[in-house]
N, CA and C of each residue as an Amber inpcrd file, in Angstrom:
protein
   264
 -16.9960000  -1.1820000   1.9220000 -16.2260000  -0.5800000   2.9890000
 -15.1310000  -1.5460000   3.4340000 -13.6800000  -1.0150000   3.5550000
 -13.0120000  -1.6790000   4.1320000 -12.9420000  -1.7440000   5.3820000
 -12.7030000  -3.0590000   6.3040000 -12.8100000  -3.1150000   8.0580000
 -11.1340000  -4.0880000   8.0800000 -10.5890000  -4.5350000   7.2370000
  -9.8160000  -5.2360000   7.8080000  -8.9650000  -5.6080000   6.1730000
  -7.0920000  -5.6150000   7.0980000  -5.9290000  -6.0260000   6.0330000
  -6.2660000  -6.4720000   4.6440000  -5.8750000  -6.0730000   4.1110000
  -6.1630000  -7.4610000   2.8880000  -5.4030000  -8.6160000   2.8920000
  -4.5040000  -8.4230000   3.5620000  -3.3140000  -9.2930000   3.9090000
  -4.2080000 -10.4760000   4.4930000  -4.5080000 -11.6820000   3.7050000
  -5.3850000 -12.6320000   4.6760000  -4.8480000 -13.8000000   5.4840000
  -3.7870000 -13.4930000   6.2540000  -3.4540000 -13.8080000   7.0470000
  -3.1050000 -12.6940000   8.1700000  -3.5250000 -12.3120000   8.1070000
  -3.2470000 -10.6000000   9.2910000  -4.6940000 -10.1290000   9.4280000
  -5.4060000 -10.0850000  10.5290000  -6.5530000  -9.8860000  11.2480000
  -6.6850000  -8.4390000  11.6050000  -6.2280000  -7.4020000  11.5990000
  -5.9000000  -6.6170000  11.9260000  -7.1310000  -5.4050000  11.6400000
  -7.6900000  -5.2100000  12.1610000  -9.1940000  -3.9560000  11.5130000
  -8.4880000  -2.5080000  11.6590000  -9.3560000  -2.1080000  10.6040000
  -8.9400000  -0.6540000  10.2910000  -9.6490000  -0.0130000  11.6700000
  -9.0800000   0.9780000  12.1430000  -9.5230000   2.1130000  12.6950000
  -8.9330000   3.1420000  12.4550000  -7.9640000   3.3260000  11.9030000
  -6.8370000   4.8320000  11.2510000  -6.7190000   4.4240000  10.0200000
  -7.3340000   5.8320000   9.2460000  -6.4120000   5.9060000   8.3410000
  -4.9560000   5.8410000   7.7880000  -4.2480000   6.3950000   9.0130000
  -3.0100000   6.7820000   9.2720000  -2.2140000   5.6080000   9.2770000
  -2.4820000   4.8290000  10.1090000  -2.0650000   3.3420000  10.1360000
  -1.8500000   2.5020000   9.2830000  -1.0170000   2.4330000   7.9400000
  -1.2340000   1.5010000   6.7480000  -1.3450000   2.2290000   5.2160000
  -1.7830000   1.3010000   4.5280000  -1.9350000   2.2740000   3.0050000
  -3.0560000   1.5670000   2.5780000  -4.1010000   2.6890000   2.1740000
  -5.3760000   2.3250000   1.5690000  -4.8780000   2.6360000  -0.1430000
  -5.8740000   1.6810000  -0.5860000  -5.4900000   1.3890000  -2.4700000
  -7.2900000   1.5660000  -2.7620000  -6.6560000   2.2340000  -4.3330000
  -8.1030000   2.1130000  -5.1840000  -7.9520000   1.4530000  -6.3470000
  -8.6930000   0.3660000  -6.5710000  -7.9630000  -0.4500000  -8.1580000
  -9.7280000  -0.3320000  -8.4100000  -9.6500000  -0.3270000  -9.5320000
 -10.6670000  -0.5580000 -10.6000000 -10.6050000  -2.6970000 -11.0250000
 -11.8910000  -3.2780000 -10.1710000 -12.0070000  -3.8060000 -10.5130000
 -13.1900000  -4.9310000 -11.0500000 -13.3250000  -5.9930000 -11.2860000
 -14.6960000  -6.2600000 -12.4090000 -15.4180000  -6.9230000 -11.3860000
 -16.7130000  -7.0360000 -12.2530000 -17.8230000  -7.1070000 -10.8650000
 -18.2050000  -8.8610000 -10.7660000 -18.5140000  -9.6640000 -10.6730000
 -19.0400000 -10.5580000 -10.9500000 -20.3270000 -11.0320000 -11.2260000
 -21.1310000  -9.4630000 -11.5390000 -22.7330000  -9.6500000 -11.9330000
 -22.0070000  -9.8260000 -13.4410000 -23.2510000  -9.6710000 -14.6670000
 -22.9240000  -9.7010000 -15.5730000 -23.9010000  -8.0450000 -16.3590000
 -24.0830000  -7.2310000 -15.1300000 -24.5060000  -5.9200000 -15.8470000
 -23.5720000  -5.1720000 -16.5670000 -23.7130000  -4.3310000 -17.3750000
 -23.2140000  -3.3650000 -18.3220000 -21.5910000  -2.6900000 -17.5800000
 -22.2340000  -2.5080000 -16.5220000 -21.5000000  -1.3980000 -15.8670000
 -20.5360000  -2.7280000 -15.3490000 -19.6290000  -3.7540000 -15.8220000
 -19.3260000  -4.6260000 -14.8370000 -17.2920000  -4.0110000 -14.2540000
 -16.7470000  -2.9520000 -14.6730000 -15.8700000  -2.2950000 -13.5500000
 -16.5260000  -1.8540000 -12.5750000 -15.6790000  -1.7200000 -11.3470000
 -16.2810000  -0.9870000 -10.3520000 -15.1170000  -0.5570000  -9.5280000
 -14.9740000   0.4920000  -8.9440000 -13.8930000   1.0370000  -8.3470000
 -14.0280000   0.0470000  -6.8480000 -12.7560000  -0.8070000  -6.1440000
 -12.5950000  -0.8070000  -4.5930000 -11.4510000  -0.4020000  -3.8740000
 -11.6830000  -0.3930000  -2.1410000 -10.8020000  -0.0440000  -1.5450000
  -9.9750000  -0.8620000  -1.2990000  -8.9130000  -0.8990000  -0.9240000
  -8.2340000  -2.2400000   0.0910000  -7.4930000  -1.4500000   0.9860000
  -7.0900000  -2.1740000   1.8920000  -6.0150000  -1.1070000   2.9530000
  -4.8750000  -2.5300000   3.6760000  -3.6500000  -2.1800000   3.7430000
  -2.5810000  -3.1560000   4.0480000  -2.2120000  -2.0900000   5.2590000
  -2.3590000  -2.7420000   6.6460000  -2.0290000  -2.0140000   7.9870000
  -0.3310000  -1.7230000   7.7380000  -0.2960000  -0.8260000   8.7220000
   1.1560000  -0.3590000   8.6780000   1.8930000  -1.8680000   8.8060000
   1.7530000  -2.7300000   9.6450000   3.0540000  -3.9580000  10.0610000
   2.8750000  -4.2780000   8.5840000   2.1320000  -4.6080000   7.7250000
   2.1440000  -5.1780000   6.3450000   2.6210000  -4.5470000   5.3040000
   2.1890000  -3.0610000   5.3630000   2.4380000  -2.2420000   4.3360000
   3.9540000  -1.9980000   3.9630000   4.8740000  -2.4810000   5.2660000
   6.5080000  -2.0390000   5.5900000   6.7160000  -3.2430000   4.4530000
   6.3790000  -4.3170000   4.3930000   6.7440000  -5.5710000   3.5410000
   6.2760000  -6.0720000   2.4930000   4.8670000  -5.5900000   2.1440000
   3.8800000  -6.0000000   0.9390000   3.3860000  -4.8670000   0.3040000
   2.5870000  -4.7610000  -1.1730000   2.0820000  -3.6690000  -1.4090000
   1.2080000  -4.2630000  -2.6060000   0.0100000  -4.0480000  -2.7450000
  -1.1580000  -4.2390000  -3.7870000  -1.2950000  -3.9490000  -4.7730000
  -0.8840000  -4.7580000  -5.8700000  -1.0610000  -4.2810000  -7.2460000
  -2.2070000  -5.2390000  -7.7810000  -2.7490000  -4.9100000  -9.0680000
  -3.5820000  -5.4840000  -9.6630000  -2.9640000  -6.5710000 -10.9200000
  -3.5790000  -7.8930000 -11.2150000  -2.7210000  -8.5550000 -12.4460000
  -3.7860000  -8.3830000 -13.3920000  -2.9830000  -9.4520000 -14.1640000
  -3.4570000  -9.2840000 -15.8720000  -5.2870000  -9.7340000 -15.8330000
  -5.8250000 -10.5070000 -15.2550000  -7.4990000 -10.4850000 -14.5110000
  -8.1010000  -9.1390000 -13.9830000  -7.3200000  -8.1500000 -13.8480000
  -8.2470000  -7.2420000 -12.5880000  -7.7080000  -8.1870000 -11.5070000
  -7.6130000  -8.7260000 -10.6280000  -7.8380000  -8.9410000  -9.4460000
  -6.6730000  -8.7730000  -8.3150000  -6.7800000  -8.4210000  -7.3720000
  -5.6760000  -7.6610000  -6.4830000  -4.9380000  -8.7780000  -6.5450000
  -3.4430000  -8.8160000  -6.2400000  -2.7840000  -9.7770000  -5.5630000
  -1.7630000  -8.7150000  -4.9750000  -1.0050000  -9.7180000  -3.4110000
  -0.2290000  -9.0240000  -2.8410000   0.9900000  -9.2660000  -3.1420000
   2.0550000  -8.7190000  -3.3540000   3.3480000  -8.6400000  -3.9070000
   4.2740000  -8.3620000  -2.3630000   5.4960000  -8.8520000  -2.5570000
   6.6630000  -8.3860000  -1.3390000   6.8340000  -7.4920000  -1.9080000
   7.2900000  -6.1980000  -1.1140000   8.3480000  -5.1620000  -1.8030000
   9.7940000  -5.4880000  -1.9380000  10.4920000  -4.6130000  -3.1300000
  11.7280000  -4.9960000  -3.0640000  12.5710000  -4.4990000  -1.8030000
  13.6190000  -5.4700000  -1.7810000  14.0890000  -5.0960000  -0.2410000
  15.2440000  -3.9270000  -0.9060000  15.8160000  -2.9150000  -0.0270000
  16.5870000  -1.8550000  -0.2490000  18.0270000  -2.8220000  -0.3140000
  18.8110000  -2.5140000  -1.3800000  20.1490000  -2.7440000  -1.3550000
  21.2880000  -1.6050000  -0.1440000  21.0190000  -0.9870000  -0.5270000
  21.8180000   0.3650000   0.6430000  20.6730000   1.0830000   1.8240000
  21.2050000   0.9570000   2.9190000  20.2810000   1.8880000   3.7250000
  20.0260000   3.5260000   3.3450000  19.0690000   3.5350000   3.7650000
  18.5790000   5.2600000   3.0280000  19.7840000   6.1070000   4.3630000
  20.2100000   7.1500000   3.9620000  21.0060000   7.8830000   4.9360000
  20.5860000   8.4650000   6.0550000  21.0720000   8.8170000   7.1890000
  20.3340000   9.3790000   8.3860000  20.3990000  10.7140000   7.7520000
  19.3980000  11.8140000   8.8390000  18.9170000  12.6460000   8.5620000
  20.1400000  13.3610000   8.4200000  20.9660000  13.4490000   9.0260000
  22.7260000  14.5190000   9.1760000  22.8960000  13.9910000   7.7050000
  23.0700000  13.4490000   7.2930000  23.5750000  12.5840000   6.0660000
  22.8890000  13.3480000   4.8040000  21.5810000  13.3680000   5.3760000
  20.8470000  13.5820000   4.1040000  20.7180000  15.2420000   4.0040000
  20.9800000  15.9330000   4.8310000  21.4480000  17.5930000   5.1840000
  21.9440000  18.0900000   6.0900000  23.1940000  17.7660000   5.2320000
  24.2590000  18.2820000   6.3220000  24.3730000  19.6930000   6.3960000
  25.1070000  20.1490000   7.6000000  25.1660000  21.7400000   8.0330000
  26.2120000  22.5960000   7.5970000  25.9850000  23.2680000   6.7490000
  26.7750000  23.7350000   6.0780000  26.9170000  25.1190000   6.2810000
  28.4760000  25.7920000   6.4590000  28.6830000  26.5940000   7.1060000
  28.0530000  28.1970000   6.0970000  27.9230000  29.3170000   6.6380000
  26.8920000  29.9740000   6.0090000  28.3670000  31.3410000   5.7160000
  28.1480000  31.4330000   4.3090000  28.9140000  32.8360000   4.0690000
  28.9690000  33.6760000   4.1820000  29.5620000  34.9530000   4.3160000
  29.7430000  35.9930000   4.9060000  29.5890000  37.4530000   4.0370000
């Protein structure tokens, strides 16, 4: 069960889903039974999730990555559908 960031420097406990981005990576167990994948959760709270995001490396094992930063701002909403006059 996840209770808190993966971000381990951010303390932050889950109580919303809503709040952040939960991840499922497939990863290896450290017993040495048969079955040694195992599916886990992680969750990066919203303040983290705006700047980092969880991928898995060449081990299985999570690491946190920056996101790339945007070269152009995304357009405001007028921008992105504008009102366009209606024909007759």
């Amino acid at each position: 069960m996840v209770n808190t960031c993966a971000n381990p420097t951010c303390c932050k406990a889950l109580r919303y889903l809503r709040d952040g981005v939960v991840y499922l990576f497939a990863t290896r167990s450290h017993s040495n039974s048969a079955d040694a994948n195992h599916k886990e959760h992680f969750w990066l709270c919203g303040d983290c999730a705006e700047h980092w995001t969880l991928r898995p490396d060449a081990s299985n094992h999570v690491q946190m990555v920056p996101k790339p930063r945007r070269k152009t701002p995304l357009p405001s909403t007028t921008e992105a559908h504008p009102t366009l006059p209606l024909a007759m």
